[in-house]
C-alpha positions, 0 to 999 in steps of 0.5 A: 347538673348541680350536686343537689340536682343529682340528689333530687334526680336519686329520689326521683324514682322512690313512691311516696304519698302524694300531697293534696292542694290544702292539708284536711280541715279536720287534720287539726283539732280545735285547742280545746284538749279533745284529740281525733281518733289514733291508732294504738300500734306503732305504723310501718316506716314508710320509704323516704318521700320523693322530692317532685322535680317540677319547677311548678308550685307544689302544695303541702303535704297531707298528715294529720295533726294530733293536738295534746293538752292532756297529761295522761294522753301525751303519756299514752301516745310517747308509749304507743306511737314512737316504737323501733328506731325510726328517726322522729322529726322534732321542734319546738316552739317557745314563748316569751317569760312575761317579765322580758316581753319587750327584750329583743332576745325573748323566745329566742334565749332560753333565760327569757324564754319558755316552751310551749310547744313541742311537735314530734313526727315519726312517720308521714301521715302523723303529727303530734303536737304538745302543748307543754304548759299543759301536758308539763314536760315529765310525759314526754320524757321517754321520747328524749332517748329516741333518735331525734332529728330537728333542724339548727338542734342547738336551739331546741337543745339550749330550751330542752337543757334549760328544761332539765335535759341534760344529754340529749344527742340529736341529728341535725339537717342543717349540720348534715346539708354543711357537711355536704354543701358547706353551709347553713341553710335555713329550713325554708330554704333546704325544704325548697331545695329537697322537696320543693316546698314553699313553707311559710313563716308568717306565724313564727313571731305570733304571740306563742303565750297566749292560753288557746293557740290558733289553728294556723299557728298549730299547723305551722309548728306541726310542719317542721316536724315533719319536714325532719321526718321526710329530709333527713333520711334523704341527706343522710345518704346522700352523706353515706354516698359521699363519705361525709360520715366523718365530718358530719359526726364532729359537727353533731358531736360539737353541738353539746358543748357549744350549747352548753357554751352558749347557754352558761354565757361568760361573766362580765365586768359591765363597770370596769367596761363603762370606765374603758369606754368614757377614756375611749370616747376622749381619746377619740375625740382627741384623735379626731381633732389631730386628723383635723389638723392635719386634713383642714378643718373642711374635710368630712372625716366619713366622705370617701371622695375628700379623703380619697383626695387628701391621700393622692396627693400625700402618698408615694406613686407606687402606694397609690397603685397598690391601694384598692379602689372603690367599685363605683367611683374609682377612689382609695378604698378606706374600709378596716382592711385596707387602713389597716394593710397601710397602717404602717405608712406615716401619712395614714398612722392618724387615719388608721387611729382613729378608725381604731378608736371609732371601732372601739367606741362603736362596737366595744362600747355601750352596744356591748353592755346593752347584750348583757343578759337580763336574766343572767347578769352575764353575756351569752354569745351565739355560736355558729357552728361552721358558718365560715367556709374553712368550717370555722366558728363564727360569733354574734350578739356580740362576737367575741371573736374580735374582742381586742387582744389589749389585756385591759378588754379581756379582764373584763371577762372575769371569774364572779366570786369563788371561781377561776379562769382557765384558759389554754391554747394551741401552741402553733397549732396551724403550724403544726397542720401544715407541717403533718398535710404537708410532710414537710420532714424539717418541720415534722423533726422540730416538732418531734425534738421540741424545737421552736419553729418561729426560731428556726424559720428566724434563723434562715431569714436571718442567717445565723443558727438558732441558738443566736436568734435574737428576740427581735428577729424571732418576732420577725419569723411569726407573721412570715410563718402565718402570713404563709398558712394564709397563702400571701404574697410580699404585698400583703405580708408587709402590711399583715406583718406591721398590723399583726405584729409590729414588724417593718419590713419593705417588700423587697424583704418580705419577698425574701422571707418568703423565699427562705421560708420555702428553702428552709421548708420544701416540703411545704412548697411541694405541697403548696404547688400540688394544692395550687394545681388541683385546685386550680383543675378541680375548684376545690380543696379539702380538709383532713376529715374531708370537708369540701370547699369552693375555691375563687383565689386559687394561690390563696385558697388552696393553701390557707383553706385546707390548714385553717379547715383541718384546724377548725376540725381539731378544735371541734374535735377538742370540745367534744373531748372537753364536754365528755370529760366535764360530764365524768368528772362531775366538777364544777367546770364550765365551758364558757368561750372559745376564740379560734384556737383557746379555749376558756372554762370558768371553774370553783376555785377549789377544782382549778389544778384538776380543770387544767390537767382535764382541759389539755388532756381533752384539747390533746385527745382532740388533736390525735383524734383528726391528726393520730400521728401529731406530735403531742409535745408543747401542744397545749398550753394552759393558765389560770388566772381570775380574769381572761386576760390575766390567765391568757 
């Protein structure tokens, strides 16, 4: 049985109202601002609703529908019907800013947008819906300090801080199901899973601006609302039962500031970017034609099958038989990763060239003006909070994440007039994870004596104490000291070591840096063949705070998940210590993008020094408050400068 087959059978005992085939033509009033009659007293809190186990359709619900367009009634009905501390389900709907209708981003960004209506429900039988142009939002007020719960509440958060709400707290299903199942559900999929409702969406690209909304449309607003009231209690034992509590608080706890992140947007320098670009577009076509020159004139530099042919007979036997292959056809696989993990090859450094540069003017180029908000004059990234497996970020529209690290790309992430860049970053930090999960005692002494461990691994690779280290041979120590965290083997390390780093080295040398690494580090190596037999047993690995994921590559896996997952869970941690500390200091800081372990704030000029010494002290008190025994010593470092890449 399933884990959510066992949640469903927890509640299959509870009573709960039945649904009815079709919810009441009366349960919603015309939108003509004339409500049905209300009771003036808080109802009693009903037990949570029972999700039906049948595999048969199931149809909607019943609750009644109260339409508001009245401000003196949104106030009546805020002070009479939400009493005690019941959770209340919320949602909102928004509606395109006329100026940007035809923006692909209208009534999705709160800049281009505006809210129109808001639905709360507190009980089961009971729906309100506000239509806010008309009720105005200042009635409503008082709802905002109650317990809400809304499903993916960052975008009702980014609408309601746009409005002028500016410390709301709220539950999240969508969180609360990843922290138990590790991943984001849309709210169509969780209310067929919980309760085996098929809501429909049809009405969510309707037109929300005209003046008299329609019955279906006030109907599908009011039904979000209400699967809140009825989901949330369900998960939130589910997440008591599992000892999920602490996981589940650092996701909510990340919501302000990464709302706040989303929303602000980082500035941008759109002309700076256009020159970038038209050298890009030359160099381009100049690689294109040396790849030519080399592949004959015939060869379709996009057909997998020619290429595929030319490198079978350029490369050596034992390259062709560690080169992936397509699933379909058998050829040389040429995707980004695999150029990139034989990129150190002379016969692919063309290849690999050009794929870089066709990358850059694909993805770094107009298409990355053509995001730059209307409204704004600035990018605003969408931040997804834990949608990769070990919890990790991800970003979008654009993905920031994978800006190149080239200083000329990041300066055009620049302060506008008056203001800095602050950057800082964890030094080491999955690094230092491993050292605290594993209690590996030489690392964890290097920490504490301040040591650099990128030295220290160089040392045993090469034989000679630290302190006669050279540069060259540091350089070699880091993609052997990550290549580890990430669970690779000889193989992959040459090719990670050369992409990442620059660093030659034949396999049979790569074998040998792993091996050092693990006799300079048995703690790590204990550790490492206890997480590979659990996970192994068990399919599973676990994070610090206790997030819980699958694993398909055990060797991998069950190394790399647990480092990269507690280390998400440190950064988490870190901006809700940043967004606690902005909040008191009451200076002009923003929190403006975060890339795995940096994070960067744009701030007045004037306040930089202050930013900077609040900034590490968060980004300490984050790391302390997953790792409490951490070493705190070379943590973090931070920078200022007037660009993110001068200060990074």
């Amino acid at each position: 049985m399933s884990k959510m087959a066992k949640l469903l059978e927890k509640y299959k005992g509870r009573t709960a109202k039945k649904p009815s085939c079709n919810t009441p033509s009366d349960s919603v009033s015309a939108p003509t601002g004339k409500a049905p009659a209300q009771a003036t007293t808080p109802r009693a809190a009903p037990t949570p609703a029972a999700p039906p186990v049948s595999s048969k359709p199931v149809p909607e619900p019943v609750f009644e529908i109260e339409y508001i367009t009245d401000p003196k009634k949104a106030e009546q009905v805020i002070e009479e019907e939400f009493g005690g501390g019941q959770p209340v389900g919320l949602d909102i709907e928004t509606m395109k800013v006329p100026k940007y209708r035809d923006h692909p981003q209208a009534g999705l960004s709160p800049h281009l947008s505006e809210i129109r209506l808001i639905q709360l429900c507190q009980y089961p039988d009971w729906v309100y819906v506000f239509d806010v142009p008309k009720t105005g939002l200042e009635p409503l007020r008082p709802i905002f300090l109650k317990n809400l719960v809304a499903h993916n509440a960052v975008f009702e958060m980014q609408h309601l801080y746009h409005a002028g709400f500016e410390t709301l707290l709220l539950n999240c299903t969508m969180l609360m199901h990843n922290a138990l199942f590790n991943d984001l559900i849309s709210l169509k999929a969780l209310a067929s899973k919980i309760l085996g409702i098929d809501i429909s969406k049809d009405e969510q690209t309707s037109d929300w601006g005209k003046p008299e909304l329609g019955r279906e449309q006030i109907h599908y607003a009011a039904m979000d609302a209400w699967l809140m009231q009825q989901i949330f209690p369900m998960l939130l034992s589910e997440i008591k039962k599992k000892d999920r509590q602490r996981i589940y608080e650092i996701l909510q706890g990340a919501q302000s500031p990464v709302m706040k992140m989303m929303y602000h947007g980082c500035h941008f320098d759109a002309t700076a970017h256009y020159l970038i670009s038209e050298k890009n577009r030359g160099d381009l076509e100049k690689a294109e034609a040396k790849f030519r020159d080399i592949l004959g004139p015939k060869v379709n530099l996009k057909s997998t099958k020619q290429l595929s042919d030319h490198y079978k007979k350029v490369l050596d036997e034992r390259t062709l038989k560690a080169w992936p292959r397509t699933e379909k056809s058998g050829d040389l696989s040429f995707d980004k990763n695999t150029v990139g993990r034989f990129s150190h090859l002379k016969a692919v450094e063309p290849l690999a060239e050009f794929k870089k540069l066709s990358t850059l003017t694909s993805h770094f180029g107009e298409s990355l003006r053509e995001k730059i908000n209307p409204a704004t004059g600035r990018l605003h990234p969408e931040y997804k909070i834990a949608n990769a497996v070990t919890g990790r970020f991800t970003c979008s529209k654009p993905n920031l994440q994978q800006i190149p690290k080239e200083k000329t790309y990041r300066a055009l992430f620049n302060a506008p007039e008056g203001k800095k860049i602050i950057v800082a970053d964890y030094s080491q930090v999955e690094l230092r994870v491993l050292a605290m999960l594993s209690k590996d005692s030489i690392m964890l002494e290097a920490y504490r004596n301040g040591e650099d461990l990128h030295r220290l691994t160089a040392s045993s690779m090469a034989g000679v104490s630290p302190e006669k280290v050279t540069a060259e041979q540091r350089r070699a120590a880091k993609p052997v000291n990550f290549g580890i965290i990430y669970g690779m083997k000889a193989t992959s390390l040459v090719s990670y070591a050369w992409n990442n780093y620059g660093v030659k080295m034949t396999q049979q040398k790569a074998k040998e840096n792993v091996k050092a690494f693990f006799d300079k580090y048995p703690g790590v190596a204990r550790w490492g063949r206890k997480n590979y037999t659990d996970a192994n047993l068990y399919k599973i690995t676990r994070t610090k705070l206790g997030r819980v994921m699958k694993v398909t590559s055990v060797y991998t896996q069950s190394k790399n998940y647990p480092v990269q997952g507690s280390a998400c869970e440190v950064m988490l941690a870190a901006m809700v210590e940043i967004d606690r500390e902005i909040c008191a200091s009451d200076l002009d800081i923003k929190l403006v993008n975060i890339i795995h372990d940096e994070i960067v704030l744009e701030v007045a000029e004037e306040v930089a020094d202050q930013a900077v010494h609040l900034l590490e002290k968060a980004m300490i008190n984050g790391m302390l408050r997953v790792f409490p025994e951490a070493v705190t010593i070379g943590l973090v470092e931070a920078a200022i400068g007037d660009s993110w890449g001068e200060a990074k």
